[in-house]
C-alpha positions as CSV (number, residue, x, y, z in Angstrom):
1,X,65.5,-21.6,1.3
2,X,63.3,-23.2,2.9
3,X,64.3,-21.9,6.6
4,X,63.0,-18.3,5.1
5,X,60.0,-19.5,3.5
6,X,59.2,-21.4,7.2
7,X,60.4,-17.7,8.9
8,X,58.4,-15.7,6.5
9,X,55.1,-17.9,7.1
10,X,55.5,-17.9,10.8
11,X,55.9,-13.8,10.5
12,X,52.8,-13.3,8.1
13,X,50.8,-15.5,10.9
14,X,52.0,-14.0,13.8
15,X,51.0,-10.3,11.9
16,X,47.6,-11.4,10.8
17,X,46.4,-13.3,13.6
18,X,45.2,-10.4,15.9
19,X,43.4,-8.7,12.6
20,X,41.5,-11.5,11.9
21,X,40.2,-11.6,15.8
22,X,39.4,-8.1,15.3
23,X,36.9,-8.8,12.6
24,X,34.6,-11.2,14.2
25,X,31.3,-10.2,15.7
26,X,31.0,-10.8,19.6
27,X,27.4,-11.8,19.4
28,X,25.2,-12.5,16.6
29,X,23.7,-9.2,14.9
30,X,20.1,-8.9,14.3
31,X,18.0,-10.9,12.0
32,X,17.6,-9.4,8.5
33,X,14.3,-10.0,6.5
34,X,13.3,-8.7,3.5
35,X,9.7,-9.0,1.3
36,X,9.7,-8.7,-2.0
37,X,12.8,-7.9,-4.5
38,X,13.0,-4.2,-3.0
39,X,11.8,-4.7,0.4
40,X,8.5,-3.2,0.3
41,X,5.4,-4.8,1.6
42,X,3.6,-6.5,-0.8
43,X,2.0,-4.4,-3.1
44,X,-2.0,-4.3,-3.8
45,X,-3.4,-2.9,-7.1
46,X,-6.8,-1.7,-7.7
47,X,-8.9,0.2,-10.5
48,X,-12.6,1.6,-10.8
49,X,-13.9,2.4,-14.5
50,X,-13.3,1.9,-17.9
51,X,-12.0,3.3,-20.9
52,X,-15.5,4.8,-22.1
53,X,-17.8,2.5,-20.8
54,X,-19.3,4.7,-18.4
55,X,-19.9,8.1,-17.6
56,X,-21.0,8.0,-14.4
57,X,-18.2,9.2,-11.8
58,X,-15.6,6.9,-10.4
59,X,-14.7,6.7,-6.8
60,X,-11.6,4.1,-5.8
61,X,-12.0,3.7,-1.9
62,X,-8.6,1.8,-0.7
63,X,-9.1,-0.6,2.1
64,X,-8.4,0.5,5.5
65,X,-4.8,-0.3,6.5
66,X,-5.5,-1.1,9.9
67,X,-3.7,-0.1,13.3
68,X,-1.0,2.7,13.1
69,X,-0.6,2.2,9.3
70,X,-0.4,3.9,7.0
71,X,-1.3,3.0,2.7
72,X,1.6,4.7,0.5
73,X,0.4,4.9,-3.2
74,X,3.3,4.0,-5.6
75,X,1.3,4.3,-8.6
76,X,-1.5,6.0,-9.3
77,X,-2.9,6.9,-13.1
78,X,-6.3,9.2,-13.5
79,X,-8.1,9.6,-17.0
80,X,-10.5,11.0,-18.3
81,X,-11.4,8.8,-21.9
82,X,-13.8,10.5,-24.7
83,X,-16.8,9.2,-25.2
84,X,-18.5,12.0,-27.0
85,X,-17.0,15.2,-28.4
86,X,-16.6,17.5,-25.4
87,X,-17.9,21.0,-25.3
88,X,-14.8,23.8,-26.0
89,X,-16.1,25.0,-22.6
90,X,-15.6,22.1,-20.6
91,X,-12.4,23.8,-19.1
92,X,-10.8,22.1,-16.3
93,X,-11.6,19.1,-14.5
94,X,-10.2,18.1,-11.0
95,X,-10.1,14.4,-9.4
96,X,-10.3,14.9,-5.8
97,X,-9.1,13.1,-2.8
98,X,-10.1,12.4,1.4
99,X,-7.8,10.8,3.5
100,X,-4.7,12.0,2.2
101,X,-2.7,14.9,4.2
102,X,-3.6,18.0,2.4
103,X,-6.6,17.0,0.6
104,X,-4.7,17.5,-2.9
105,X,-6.8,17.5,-6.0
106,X,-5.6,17.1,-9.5
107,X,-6.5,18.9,-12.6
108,X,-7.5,17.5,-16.0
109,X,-7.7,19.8,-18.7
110,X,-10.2,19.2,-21.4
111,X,-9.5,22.7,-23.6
112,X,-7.9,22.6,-27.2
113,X,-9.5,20.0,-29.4
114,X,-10.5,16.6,-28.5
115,X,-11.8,14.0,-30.7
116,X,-14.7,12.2,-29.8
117,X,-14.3,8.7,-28.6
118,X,-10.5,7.0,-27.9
119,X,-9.2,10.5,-26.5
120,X,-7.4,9.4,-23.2
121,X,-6.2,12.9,-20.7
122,X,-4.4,12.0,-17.3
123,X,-4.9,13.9,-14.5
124,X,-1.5,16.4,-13.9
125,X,0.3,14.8,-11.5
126,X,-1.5,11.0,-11.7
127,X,1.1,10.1,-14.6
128,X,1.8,6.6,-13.2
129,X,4.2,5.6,-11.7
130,X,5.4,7.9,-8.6
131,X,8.9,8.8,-7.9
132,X,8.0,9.6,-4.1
133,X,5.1,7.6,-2.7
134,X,2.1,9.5,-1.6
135,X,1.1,8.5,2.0
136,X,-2.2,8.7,3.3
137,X,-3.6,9.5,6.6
138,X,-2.1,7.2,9.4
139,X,-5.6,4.1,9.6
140,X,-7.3,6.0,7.1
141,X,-9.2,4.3,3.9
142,X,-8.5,6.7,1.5
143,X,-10.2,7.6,-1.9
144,X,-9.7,9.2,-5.2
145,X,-12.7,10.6,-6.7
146,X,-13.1,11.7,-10.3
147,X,-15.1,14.6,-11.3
148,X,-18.8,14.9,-11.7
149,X,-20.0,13.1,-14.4
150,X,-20.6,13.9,-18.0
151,X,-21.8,12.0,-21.0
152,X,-19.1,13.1,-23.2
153,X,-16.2,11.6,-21.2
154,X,-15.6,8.2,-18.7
155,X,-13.5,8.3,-15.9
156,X,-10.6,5.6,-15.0
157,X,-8.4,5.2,-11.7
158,X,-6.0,3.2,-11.2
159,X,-3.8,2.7,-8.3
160,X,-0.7,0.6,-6.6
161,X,0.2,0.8,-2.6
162,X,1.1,-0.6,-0.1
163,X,0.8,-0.7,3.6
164,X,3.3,0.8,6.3
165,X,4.2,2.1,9.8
C-alpha cells in the first residue's frame, strides 16, 4: 500500500512539475499604483452661490490643470433657487460654459408655477452626479456661468473633478 501511494506521489510530481514552471513570471511585471478607492486622481470640489442669498450671477472658474491636462467634471449640479415669485414669462434660462469642447449650455426652465422663495430648478443635464465625465479643454481653466441675474431667483453651482492626461 504504501509502494502505490509512494508511485502515485512520485507520478503526480513528475506531471505537475513542468506546469508549475510554466506559471512563473521571467521578470518582474510593472509596478501597479493606484489613488484613491477607484483609482481616480484625487478629486477637488468647489461651489459659487447660495440657495437665495443672492441674485447676482454666479460664475465657478476651475483652476487651471496645468501642462497637457485635462479637468474632467464628475459632478456638477446647477440651480436656480426662488427668491421672489418669478414672472410667467420668465421662460427659459441657460447656464453657459467656456473651456469645454463644444461650448454646451444648459437650459433651466422657469414656466408653470413657482412659489416664491424655497423653489429649487436644476439645470437639464446638471442633475449631479455624471455617469460619463465631462472633459474640458486640454490646460484650460474652465467655467460654468449661470444666467444673467434677476431679483426673483439666486443662482447655485456646484462642481466635482479631477485632473488628467
Amino acid at each position: 500500500m504504501k509502494r502505490i501511494l509512494g508511485v502515485a506521489l512520485a507520478f503526480v510530481l513528475l506531471v505537475a512539475s513542468p506546469l508549475a514552471v510554466l506559471a512563473q513570471q521571467n521578470s518582474p511585471g510593472a509596478a501597479v499604483t493606484q489613488t484613491g478607492a477607484t483609482g481616480l486622481a484625487a478629486q477637488t470640489c468647489l461651489t459659487q452661490g447660495t440657495a437665495g442669498s443672492t441674485s447676482a450671477q454666479q460664475t465657478l472658474t476651475v483652476p487651471s490643470p496645468g501642462g497637457g491636462n485635462s479637468i474632467y467634471f464628475d459632478y456638477l449640479l446647477a440651480t436656480l433657487n426662488t427668491i421672489a415669485t418669478p414672472a410667467s414669462s420668465a421662460g427659459v434660462l441657460m447656464f453657459t460654459s467656456t473651456n469645454i469642447a463644444g461650448t454646451p449650455t444648459w437650459p433651466t426652465s422657469m414656466f408653470g408655477s413657482i412659489v416664491s422663495g424655497g423653489a429649487s430648478i436644476p439645470a437639464s443635464g446638471l442633475p449631479g452626479p455624471l455617469a460619463i465625465p465631462i472633459k474640458a479643454l486640454a490646460g484650460a481653466s474652465p467655467t460654468i456661468v449661470g444666467p444673467t441675474g434677476n431679483a426673483t431667483y439666486g443662482q447655485t453651482i456646484t462642481a466635482c473633478w479631477h485632473a488628467a492626461p
